[in-house]
C-alpha positions in Angstrom: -39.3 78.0 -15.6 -39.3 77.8 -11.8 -36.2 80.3 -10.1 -34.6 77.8 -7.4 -32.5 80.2 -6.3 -35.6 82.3 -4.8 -35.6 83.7 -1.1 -39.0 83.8 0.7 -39.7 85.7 4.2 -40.9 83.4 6.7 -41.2 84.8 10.4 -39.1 87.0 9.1 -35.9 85.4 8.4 -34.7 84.7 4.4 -35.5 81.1 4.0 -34.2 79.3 0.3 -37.5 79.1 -1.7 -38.6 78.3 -5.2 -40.6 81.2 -7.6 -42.4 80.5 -10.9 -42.4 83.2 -12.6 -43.2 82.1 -16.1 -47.4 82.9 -16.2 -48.6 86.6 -17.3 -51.9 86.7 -14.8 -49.9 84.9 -11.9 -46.7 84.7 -9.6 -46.1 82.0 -7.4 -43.5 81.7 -4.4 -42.6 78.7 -1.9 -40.7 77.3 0.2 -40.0 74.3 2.8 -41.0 74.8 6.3 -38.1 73.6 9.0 -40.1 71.9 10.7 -41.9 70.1 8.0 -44.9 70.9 5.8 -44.6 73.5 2.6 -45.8 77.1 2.1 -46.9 78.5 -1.3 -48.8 81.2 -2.4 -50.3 82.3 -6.7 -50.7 85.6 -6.3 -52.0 88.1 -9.7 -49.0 89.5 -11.0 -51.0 92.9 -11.4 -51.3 94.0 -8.0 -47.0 92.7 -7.5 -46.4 96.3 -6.8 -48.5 96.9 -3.6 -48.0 93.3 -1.9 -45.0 92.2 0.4 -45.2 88.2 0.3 -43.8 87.2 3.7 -45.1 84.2 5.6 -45.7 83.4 9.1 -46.0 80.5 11.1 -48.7 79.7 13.9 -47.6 77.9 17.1 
C-alpha cells in the first residue's frame, strides 16, 4: 500500500511525498522535485530508528 499522504524534507521544507511502507526488510519515501525530476530513497527498515531521511538539492 503506498501512504500518499506522506511528507518528505527537502532543503528543509515539508514537501507532499509518497511512502511505501508495506515490505518487512525495506522503507521507501519520495517525492516530486519543484523544479522537475523525482527523489526516492529504499532504505532497511532495521536501522529506521537511527536515520533522518531529508533530502537536499545541488545547484
Amino acid at each position: 500500500m503506498v501512504n500518499d499522504q506522506a511528507s518528505v524534507l527537502v532543503n528543509g521544507v515539508g514537501v507532499p511525498g509518497a511512502a511505501v511502507d508495506t515490505y518487512p526488510f525495506v522503507y521507501g519515501i519520495g517525492a516530486e522535485l519543484a523544479g522537475g525530476g523525482v527523489v526516492t530513497a529504499v532504505l532497511p527498515r532495521a536501522e529506521l530508528k537511527r536515520i533522518q531521511i531529508q533530502f537536499t538539492t545541488r545547484r
